[in-house]
TORMAR-297276 format. One record per residue (C-alpha): residue in one letter; x, y, z. Coordinates in Angstrom, 3 decimals. Each point is the difference from the previous one (the first is absolute). Example, Ala and Ser with C-alpha at 12.3 -4.5 7.8 and 13.67 -1.06 7.14 Angstrom:
NODE,r,x,y,z
NODE,A,12.300,-4.500,7.800;
NODE,S,1.370,3.440,-0.660;
***
This chain:
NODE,r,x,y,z
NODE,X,-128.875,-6.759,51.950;
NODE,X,-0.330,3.583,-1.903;
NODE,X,-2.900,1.408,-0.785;
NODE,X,0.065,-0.815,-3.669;
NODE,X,-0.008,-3.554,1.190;
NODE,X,-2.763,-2.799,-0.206;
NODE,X,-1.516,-1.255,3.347;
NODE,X,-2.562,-2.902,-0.971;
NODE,X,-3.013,-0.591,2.129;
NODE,X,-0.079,-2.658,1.736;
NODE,X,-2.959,-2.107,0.338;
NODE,X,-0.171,-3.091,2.900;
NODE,X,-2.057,-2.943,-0.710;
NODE,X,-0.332,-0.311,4.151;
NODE,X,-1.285,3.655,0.139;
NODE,X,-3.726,0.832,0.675;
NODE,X,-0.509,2.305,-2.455;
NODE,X,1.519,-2.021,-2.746;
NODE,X,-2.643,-0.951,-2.216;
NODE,X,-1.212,3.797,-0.155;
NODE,X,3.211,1.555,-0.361;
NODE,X,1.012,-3.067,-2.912;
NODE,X,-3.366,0.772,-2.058;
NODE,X,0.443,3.765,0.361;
NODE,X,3.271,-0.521,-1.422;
NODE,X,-0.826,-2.116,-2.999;
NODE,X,-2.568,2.209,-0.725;
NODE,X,-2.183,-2.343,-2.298;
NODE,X,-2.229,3.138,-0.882;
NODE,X,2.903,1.530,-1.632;
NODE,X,-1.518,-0.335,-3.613;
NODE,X,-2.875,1.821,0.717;
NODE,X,0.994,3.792,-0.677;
NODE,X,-2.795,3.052,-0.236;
NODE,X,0.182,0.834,-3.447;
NODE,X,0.998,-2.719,-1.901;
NODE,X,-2.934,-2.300,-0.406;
NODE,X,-2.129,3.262,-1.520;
NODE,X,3.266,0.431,-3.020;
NODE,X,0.393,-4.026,-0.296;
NODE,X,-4.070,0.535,-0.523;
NODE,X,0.346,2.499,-2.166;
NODE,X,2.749,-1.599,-2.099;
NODE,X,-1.629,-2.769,-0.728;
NODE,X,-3.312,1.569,-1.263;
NODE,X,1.801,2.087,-2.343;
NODE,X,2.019,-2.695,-1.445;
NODE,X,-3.136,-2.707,-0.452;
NODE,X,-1.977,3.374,-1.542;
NODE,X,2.756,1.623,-1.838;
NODE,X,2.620,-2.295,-0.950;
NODE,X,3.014,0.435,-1.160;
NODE,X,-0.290,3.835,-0.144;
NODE,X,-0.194,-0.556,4.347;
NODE,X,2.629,-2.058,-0.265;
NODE,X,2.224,2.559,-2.218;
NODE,X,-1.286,3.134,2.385;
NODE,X,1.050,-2.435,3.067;
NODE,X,3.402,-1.007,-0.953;
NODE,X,1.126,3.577,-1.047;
NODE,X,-1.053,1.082,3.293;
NODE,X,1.176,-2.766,2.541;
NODE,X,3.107,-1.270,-2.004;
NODE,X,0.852,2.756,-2.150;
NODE,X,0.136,-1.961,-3.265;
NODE,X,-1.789,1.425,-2.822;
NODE,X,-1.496,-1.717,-3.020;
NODE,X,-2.289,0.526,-2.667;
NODE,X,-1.723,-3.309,-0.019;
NODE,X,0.202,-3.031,2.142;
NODE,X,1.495,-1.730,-2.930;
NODE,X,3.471,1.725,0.884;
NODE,X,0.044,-1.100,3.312;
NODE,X,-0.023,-3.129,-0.965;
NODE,X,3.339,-1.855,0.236;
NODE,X,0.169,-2.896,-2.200;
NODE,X,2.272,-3.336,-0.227;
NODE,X,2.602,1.464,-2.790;
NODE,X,0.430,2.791,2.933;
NODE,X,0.438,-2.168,2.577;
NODE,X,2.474,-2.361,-1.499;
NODE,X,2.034,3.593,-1.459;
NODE,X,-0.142,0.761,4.484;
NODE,X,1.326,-3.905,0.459;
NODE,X,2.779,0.852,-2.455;
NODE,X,0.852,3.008,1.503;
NODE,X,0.376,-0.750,3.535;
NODE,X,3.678,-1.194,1.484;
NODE,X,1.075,-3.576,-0.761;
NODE,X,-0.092,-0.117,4.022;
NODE,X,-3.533,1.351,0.239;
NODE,X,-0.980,-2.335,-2.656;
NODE,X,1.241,-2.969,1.788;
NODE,X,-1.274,0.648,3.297;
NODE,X,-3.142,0.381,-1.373;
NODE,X,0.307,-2.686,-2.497;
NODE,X,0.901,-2.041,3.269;
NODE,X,-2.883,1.740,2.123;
NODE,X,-2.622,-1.381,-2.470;
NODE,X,1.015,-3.625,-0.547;
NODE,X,-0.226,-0.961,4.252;
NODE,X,-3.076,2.165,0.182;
NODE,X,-1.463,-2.373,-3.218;
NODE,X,1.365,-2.883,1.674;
NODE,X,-1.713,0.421,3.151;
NODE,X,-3.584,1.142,-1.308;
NODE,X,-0.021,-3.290,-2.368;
NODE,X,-0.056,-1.958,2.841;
NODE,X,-3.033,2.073,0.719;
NODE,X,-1.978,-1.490,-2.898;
NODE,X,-3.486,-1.451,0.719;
NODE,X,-1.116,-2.605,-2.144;
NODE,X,-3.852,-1.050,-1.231;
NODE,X,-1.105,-2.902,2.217;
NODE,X,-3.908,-2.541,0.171;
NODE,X,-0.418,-3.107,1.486;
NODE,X,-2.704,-2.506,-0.754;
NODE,X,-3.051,-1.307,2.192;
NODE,X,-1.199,-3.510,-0.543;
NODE,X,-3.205,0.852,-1.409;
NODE,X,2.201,1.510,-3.469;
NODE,X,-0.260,3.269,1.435;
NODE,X,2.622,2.739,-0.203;
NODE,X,1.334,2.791,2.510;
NODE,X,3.065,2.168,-0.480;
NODE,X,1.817,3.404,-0.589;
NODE,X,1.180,1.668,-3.422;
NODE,X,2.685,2.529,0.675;
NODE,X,0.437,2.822,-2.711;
NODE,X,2.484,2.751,-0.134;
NODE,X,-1.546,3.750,-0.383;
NODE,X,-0.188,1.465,-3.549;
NODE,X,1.354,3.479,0.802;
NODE,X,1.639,1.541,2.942;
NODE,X,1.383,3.142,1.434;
NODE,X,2.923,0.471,1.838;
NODE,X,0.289,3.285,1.995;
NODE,X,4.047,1.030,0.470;
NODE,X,0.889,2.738,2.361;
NODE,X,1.868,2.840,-0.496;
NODE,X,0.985,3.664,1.207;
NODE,X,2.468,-0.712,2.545;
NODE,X,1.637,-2.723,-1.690;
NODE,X,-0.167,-2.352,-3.107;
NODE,X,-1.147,-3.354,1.024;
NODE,X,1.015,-2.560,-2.940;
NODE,X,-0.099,-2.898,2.438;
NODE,X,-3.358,0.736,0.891;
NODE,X,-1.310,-0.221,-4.150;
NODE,X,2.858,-3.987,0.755;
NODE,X,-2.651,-0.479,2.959;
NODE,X,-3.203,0.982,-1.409;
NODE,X,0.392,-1.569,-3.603;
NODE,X,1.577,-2.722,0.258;
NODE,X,-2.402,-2.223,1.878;
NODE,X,-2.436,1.152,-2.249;
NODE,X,2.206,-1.179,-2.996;
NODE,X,0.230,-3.239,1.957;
NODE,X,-3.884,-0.310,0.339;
NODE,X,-0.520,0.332,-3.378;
NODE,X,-1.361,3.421,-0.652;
NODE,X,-0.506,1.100,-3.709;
NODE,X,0.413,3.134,0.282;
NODE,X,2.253,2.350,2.963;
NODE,X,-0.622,3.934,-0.102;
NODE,X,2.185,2.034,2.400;
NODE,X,-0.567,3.230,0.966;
NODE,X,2.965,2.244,1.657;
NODE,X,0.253,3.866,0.137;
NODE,X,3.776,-0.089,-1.230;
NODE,X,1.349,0.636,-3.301;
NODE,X,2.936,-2.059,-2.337;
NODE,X,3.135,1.763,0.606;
NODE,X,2.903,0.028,2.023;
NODE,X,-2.397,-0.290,3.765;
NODE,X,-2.640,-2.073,-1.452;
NODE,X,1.939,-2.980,-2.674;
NODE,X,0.217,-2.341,2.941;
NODE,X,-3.962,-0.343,0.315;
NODE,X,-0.543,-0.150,-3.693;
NODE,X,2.838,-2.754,0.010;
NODE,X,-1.361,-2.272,2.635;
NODE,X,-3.358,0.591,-1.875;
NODE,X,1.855,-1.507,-3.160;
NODE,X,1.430,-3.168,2.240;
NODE,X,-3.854,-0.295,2.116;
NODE,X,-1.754,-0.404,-3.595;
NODE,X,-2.146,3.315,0.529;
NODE,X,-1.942,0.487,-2.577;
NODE,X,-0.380,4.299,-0.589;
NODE,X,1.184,2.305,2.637;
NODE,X,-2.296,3.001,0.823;
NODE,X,1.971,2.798,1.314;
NODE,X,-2.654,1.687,2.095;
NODE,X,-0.333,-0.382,3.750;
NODE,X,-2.051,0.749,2.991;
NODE,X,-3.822,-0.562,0.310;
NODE,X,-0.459,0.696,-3.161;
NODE,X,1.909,-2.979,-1.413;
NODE,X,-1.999,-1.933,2.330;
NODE,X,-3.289,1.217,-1.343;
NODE,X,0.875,-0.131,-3.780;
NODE,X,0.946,-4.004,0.446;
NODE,X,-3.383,-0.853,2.276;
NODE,X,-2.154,2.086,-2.629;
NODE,X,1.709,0.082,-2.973;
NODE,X,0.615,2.775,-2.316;
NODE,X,0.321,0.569,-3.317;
NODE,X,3.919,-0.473,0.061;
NODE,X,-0.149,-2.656,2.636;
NODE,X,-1.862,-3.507,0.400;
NODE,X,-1.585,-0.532,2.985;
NODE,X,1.851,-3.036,1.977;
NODE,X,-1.676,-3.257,1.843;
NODE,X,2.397,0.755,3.060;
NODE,X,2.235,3.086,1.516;
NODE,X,3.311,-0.646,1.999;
NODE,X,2.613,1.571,1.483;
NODE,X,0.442,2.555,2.879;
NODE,X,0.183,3.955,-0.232;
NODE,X,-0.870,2.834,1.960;
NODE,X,-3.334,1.291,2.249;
NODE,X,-1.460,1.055,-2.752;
NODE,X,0.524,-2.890,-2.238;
NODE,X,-0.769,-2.674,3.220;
NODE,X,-3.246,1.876,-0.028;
NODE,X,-0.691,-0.318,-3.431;
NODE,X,0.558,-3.617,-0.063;
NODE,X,-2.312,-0.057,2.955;
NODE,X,-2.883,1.918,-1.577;
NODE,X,0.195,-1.880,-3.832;
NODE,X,-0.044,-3.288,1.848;
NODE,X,-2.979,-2.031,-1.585;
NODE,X,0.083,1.444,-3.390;
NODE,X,3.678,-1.578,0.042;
NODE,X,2.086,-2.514,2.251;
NODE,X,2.759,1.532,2.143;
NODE,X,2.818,-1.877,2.071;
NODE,X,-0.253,1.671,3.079;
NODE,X,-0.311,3.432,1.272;
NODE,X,3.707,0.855,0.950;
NODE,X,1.172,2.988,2.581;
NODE,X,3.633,1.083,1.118;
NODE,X,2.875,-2.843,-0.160;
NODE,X,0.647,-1.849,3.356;
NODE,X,2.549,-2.025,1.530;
NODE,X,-0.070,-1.742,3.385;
NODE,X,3.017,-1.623,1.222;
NODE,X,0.001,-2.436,2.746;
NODE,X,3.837,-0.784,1.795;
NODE,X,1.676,-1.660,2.347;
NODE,X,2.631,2.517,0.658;
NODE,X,2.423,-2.054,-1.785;
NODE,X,0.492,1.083,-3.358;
NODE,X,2.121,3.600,-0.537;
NODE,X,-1.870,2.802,0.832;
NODE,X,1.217,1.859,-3.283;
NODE,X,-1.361,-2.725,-2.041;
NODE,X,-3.719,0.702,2.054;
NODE,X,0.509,3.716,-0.756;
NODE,X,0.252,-0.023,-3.454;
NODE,X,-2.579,-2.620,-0.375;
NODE,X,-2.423,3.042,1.621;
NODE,X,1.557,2.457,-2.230;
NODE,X,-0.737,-2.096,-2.975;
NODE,X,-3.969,0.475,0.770;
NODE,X,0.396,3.619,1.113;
NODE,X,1.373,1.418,-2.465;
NODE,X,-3.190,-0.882,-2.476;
NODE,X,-1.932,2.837,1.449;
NODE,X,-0.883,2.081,2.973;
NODE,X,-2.688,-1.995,1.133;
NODE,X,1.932,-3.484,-0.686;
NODE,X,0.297,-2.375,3.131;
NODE,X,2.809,-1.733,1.624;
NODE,X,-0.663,-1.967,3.588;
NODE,X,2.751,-1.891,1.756;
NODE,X,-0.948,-2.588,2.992;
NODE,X,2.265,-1.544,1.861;
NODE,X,-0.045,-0.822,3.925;
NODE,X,4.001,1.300,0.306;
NODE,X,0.296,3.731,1.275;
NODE,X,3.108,0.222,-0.311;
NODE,X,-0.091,-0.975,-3.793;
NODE,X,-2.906,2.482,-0.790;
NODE,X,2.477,2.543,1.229;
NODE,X,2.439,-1.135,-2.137;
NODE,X,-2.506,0.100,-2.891;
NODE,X,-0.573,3.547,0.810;
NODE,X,3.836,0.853,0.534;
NODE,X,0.473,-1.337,-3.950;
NODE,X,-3.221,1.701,-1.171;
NODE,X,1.587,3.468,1.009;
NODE,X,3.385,-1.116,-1.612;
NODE,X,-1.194,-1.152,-2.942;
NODE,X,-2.393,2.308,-0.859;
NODE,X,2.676,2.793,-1.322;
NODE,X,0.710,-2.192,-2.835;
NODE,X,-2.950,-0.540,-1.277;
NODE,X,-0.806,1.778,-3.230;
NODE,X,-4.228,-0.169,1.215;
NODE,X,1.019,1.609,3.361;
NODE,X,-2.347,2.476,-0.111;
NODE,X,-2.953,-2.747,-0.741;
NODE,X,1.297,-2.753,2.193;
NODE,X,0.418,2.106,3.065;
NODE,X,-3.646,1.501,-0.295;
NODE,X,-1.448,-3.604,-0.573;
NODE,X,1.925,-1.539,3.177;
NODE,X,-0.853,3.568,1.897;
NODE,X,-3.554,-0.135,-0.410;
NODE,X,-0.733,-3.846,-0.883;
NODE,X,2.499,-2.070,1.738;
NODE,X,0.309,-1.520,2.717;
NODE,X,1.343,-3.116,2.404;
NODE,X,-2.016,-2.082,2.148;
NODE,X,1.795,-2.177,2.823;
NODE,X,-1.496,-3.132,0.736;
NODE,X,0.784,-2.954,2.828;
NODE,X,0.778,-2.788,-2.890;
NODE,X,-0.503,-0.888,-3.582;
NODE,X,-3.510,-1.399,0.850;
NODE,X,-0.852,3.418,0.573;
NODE,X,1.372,1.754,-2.856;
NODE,X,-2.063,-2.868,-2.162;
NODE,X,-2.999,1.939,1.688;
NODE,X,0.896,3.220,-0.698;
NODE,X,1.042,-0.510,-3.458;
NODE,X,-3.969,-2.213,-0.390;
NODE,X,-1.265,3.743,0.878;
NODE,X,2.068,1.805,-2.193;
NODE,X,-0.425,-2.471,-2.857;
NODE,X,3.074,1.515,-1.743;
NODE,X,0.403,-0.022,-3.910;
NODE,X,3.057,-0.886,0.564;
NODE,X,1.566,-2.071,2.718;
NODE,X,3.853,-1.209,0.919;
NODE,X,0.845,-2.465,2.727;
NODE,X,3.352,0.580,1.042;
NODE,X,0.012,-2.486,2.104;
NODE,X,1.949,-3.539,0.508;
NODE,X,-2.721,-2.346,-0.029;
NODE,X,-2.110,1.945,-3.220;
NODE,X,-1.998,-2.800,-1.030;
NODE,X,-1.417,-0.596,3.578;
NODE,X,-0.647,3.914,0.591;
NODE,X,-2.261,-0.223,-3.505;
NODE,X,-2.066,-2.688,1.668;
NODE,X,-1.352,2.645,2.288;
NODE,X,-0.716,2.482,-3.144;
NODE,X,-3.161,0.174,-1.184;
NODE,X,-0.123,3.351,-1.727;
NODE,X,2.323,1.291,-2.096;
NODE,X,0.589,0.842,-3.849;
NODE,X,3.651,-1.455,-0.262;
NODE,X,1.998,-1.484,2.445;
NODE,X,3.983,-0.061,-0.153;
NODE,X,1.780,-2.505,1.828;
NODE,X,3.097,0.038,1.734;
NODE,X,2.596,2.577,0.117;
NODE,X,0.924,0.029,-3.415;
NODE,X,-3.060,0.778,-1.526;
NODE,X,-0.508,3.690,-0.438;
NODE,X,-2.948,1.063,-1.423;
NODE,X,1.253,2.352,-2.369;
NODE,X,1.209,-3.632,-2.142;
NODE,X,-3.503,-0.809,0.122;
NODE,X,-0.224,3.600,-1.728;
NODE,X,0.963,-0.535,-2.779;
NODE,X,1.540,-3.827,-0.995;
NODE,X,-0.516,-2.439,2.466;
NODE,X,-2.947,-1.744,-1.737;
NODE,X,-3.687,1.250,1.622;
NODE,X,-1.753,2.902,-1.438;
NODE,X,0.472,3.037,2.474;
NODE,X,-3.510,1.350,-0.211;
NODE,X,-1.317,-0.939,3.502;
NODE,X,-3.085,0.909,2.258;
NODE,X,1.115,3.152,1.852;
NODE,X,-1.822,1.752,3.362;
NODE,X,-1.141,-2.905,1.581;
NODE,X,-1.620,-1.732,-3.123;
NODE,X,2.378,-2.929,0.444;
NODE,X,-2.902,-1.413,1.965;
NODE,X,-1.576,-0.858,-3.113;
NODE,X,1.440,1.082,-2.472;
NODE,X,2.877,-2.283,-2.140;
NODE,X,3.284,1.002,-1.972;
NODE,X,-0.590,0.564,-3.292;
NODE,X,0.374,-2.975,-2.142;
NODE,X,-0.998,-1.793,-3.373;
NODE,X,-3.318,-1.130,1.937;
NODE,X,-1.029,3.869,0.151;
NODE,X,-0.315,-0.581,-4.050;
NODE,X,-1.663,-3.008,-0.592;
NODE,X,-3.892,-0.715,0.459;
NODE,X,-1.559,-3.149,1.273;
NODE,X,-3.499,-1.314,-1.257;
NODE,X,-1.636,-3.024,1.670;
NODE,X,-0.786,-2.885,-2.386;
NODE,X,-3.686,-1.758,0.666;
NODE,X,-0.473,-2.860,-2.631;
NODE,X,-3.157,-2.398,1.780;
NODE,X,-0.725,-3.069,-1.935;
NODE,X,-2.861,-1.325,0.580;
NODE,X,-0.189,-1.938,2.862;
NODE,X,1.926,3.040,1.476;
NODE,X,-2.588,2.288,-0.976;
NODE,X,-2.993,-2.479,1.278;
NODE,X,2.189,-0.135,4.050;
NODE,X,0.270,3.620,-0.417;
NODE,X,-3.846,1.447,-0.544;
NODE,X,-1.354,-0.758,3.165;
NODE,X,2.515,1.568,1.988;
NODE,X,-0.070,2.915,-2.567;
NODE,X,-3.782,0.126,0.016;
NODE,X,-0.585,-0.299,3.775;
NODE,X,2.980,3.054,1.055;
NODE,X,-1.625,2.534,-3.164;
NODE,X,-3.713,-0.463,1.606;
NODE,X,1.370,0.827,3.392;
NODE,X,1.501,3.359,-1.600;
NODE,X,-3.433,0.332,-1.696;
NODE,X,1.854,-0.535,-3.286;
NODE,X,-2.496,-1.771,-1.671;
NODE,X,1.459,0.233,-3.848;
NODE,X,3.026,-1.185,1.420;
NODE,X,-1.889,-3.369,1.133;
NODE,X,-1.478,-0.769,-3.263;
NODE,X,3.115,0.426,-1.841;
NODE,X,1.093,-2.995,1.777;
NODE,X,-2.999,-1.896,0.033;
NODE,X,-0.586,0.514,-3.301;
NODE,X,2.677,-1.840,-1.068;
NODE,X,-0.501,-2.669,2.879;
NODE,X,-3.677,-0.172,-1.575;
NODE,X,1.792,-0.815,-3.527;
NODE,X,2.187,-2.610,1.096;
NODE,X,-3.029,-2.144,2.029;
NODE,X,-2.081,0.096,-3.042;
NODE,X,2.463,-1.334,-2.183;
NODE,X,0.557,-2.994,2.303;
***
């Protein structure tokens, strides 16, 4: 092995500092960096105080596009349709063919208004309504994204959203037509062309150039993650998204160039993207590493990928697959590939996880971009509670309370009695009141 040459560490499940050296390595603090809480902070004051003027002064200076008003970096449907014209008939169609699986999946996604009625006449149930307006966040900087505006916009298409704002700090033109194109095909609404925190903070507040949104999605970087985190309340967010990850759990029988590139395809995101391989097979995790360092040459990202697997990456040998279940619980990858013969029995044993890819076949990067389920996933250990993106993210649920009343009469005593005990006492007349009413009319 030369010196240029990557040696992954090597975790083992049976080792007694495992659990120490495995957190140190996934480094769930990550997102926390000195200094960027205090310019989120500050980014977000001066857009809900200033406006669109701190939105102008912030998008000359963090994505060096410069604009008199708001109102020209606004991108509307006539420009996105010109950027779906544009692009190759081959682009076209993969996208064209991107966007119909990912709308047939997320319709099956649909929740639907239920009730169900009590003897006494009364009436219990839930009324499910899409958002009005949303706000999808799309990444750029190191790369256009136009699968992620597929991902993001198309379930909320599906859920019945009136209205779909995108914001993305890329230009029409040559780099950015693809994202403007899938925006045409996702039904997006206006595209903002401004990025960052500050795009954040214009669609939780509102400015004079752009409506304030029910709802934010979509992932970006530290400094938008934390701005999602800090408008939370004054808007809804999806989840609060880190680095991509991929854990991949095998048997030692599929080809080891297959598991390679499958690691590449998460490292070369970023520097600080995350690719794990388990497997209880030495000899294979050798071989993994042989095609790593053979591959890698190729790669036009080499620069990225090798610093992500350098300073994020790792194996971990384990004694059998019921052991690389556990290890993959702890990691709670956002994503998650069983290349394994029996895949349906190893899922039994997963509990946390984003998306799961079974079998051999299934390499995440089809779940990428056109295999069906949105790709914006719970990242950094949020798979614990967090859910994949979906067209429940953009539809509310309000509980339906209709007493008759005979329902209203069973219900007041029980009501009554639990408010005194919380020293509620309005809350206990309210009920009696009307229990009051219905004895004197009888």
């Amino acid at each position: 092995m030369t010196e240029s040459s990557i040696a992954m560490r090597r975790l083992g499940f049976a080792d007694a500092d495992f659990a120490t050296r495995l957190e140190a390595l996934l480094d769930r603090n990550m997102l926390i960096e000195d200094g960027v809480l205090g310019t989120v902070t500050e980014i977000l004051s001066n857009v809900r105080s200033r406006g669109d003027a701190a939105v102008l002064e912030y998008t000359q200076r963090f994505d060096r596009i410069t604009a008199d008003s708001v109102a020209d970096l606004v991108v509307e449907r006539p420009q996105m349709e010109a950027c779906l014209d544009r692009i190759t008939t081959q682009q076209r169609q993969a996208l064209s063919h991107a966007a119909e699986r990912i709308r047939r999946y997320h319709e099956k996604q649909m929740q639907q208004s239920w009730h169900y009625e009590e003897g006494d006449g009364s009436v219990y149930g839930q009324k499910i309504s899409p958002l009005q307006r949303v706000g999808i966040y799309v990444p750029g900087g190191k790369a256009n994204y136009p699968s992620s505006v597929l991902m993001l916009a198309i379930p909320a298409q599906v859920a019945g959203v009136s209205e779909i704002l995108a914001t993305v700090p890329t230009v029409p033109g040559q780099d950015g037509d693809l994202v403007f194109a899938a925006a045409a095909l996702a039904g997006v609404s206006r595209v903002f062309t401004i990025g960052g925190a500050q795009a954040i903070a214009a669609m939780a507040y509102g400015t004079e150039g752009v409506p304030r949104v029910d709802k934010i999605t979509g992932p970006g970087n530290i400094y938008v993650t934390v701005a999602k985190k800090l408008v939370f309340g004054e808007v809804g967010i999806d989840m609060v998204a880190g680095p991509s990850e991929l854990t991949i759990i095998c048997d030692g029988k599929s080809d080891p160039d297959w598991i390679a590139m499958d690691l590449f395809s998460q490292a070369e995101h970023d520097e600080q993207a995350q690719s794990i391989l388990i497997s209880h097979d030495p000899v294979f995790l050798d071989a993994v590493e042989n095609s790593i360092n053979a591959l890698l040459p190729q790669m036009e990202r080499r620069r990225i990928i090798e610093s992500s697997l350098r300073n994020r990456g790792f194996f971990v040998q384990v004694a059998n697959l019921e052991e690389a279940a556990t290890v993959s619980n702890l990691v709670a990858p956002e994503h998650l590939e069983l290349a394994v013969d029996e895949p349906g029995e190893l899922m039994a044993l997963i509990d946390n996880a984003g998306a799961i890819f079974l079998g051999r076949y299934s390499a995440e990067a089809l779940g990428d971009y056109c295999a069906g389920p949105s790709h914006v996933l719970p990242t950094s250990g949020t798979a614990r509670f967090f859910s994949a993106l979906g067209v429940y993210d953009f539809q509310k649920r309000s509980s339906i309370i209709h007493c008759s009343v005979a329902g209203a009469n069973k219900l007041a005593p029980s009501a009554a009695s639990l408010a005194r005990s919380e020293q509620l006492q309005a809350h206990a007349l309210s009920a009696e009141y009307r229990l009051e009413s219905v004895q004197s009319s009888d």
